[in-house]
C-alpha positions as CSV (number, residue, x, y, z in Angstrom):
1,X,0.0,0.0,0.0
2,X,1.6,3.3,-0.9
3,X,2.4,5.5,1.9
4,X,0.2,8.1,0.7
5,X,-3.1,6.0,2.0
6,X,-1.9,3.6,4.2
7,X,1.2,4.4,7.0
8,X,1.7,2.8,10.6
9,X,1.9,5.9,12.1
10,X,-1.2,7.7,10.2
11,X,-3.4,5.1,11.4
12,X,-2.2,5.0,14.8
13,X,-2.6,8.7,15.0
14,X,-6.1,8.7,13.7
15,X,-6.9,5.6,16.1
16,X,-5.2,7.8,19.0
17,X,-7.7,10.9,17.8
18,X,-10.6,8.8,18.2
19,X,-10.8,7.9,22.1
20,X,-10.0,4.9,23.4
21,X,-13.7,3.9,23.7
22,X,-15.3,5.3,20.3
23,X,-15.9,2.0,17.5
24,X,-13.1,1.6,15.0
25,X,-14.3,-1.2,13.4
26,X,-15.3,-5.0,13.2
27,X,-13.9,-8.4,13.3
28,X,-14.0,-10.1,9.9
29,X,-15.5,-7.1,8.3
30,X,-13.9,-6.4,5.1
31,X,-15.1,-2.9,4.4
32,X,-15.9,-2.0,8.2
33,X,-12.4,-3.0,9.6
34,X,-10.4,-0.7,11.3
35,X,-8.1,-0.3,8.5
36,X,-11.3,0.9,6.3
37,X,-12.5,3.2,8.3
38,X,-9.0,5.0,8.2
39,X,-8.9,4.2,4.6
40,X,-12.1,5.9,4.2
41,X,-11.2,9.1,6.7
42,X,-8.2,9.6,4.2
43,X,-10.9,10.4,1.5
44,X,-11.0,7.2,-0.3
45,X,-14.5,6.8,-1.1
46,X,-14.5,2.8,-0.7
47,X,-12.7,0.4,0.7
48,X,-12.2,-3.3,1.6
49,X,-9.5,-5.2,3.4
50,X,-8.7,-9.0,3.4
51,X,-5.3,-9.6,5.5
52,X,-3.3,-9.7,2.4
53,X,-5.2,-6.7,-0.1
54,X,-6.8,-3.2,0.7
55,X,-9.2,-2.8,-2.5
56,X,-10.4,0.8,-2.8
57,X,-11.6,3.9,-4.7
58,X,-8.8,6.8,-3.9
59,X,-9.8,10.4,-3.4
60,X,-8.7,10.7,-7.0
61,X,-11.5,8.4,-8.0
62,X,-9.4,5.8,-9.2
63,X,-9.8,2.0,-8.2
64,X,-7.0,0.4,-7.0
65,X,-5.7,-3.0,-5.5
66,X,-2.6,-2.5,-3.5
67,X,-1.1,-5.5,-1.3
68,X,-1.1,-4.4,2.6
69,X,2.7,-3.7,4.3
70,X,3.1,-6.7,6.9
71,X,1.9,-4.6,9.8
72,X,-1.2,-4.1,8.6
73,X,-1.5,-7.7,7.3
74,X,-0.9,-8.7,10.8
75,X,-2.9,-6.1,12.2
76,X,-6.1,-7.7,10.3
77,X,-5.5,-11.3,11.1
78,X,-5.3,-10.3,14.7
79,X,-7.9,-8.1,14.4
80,X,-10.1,-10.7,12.7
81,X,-9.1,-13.6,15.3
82,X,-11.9,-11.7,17.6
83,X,-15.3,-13.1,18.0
84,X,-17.1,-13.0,15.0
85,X,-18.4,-8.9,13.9
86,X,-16.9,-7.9,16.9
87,X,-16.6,-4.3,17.7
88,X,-12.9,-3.0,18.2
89,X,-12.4,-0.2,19.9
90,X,-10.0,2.2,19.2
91,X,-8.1,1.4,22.6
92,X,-8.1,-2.0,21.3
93,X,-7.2,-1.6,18.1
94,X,-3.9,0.3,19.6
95,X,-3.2,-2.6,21.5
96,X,-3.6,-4.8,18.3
97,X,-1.3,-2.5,16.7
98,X,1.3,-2.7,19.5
99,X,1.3,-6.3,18.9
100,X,2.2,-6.4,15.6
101,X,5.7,-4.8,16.3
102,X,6.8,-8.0,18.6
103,X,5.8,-10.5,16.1
């Protein structure tokens, strides 16, 4: 994913700016995970994650398949190993993130 949409430290300073007890997201929610949302708050008009491939409309209007860095890859399997359409928080969804540097 090119920088420009998608950094480790854009989205954990838009999870930070949302409160650690505001809804970020779902479990195994392609296009209401965490990662979406901030895909979306970047000003792409859609988008979906799988834990390999973000697929979404850029602000420019252009669709686009990009595969995920590893963090974020690991991010949404961790994410997604929660119960079934479970909320995350963005508290949460920090710790998630922390995670994914010790792996």
């Amino acid at each position: 994913m090119p920088s420009r949409y998608l950094t480790r430290a854009g989205f954990a300073a838009w999870l930070r700016s949302q409160g650690t007890r505001k809804t970020v997201g779902r479990a195994c929610r392609a296009c209401d995970c965490p990662i979406a949302r901030y895909l979306k708050s970047q000003g792409c008009t859609k988008a979906a994650i799988d834990p390999c491939e973000a697929f979404f409309i850029s602000p420019a209007g252009c669709e686009a398949r990009e595969d995920l860095p590893r963090w974020a890859s690991r991010f949404v399997v961790r994410a997604d190993s929660l119960d079934f359409e479970r909320r995350i928080t963005a508290g949460r969804a920090l710790v998630i993130l922390e995670g994914t540097r010790l792996s």
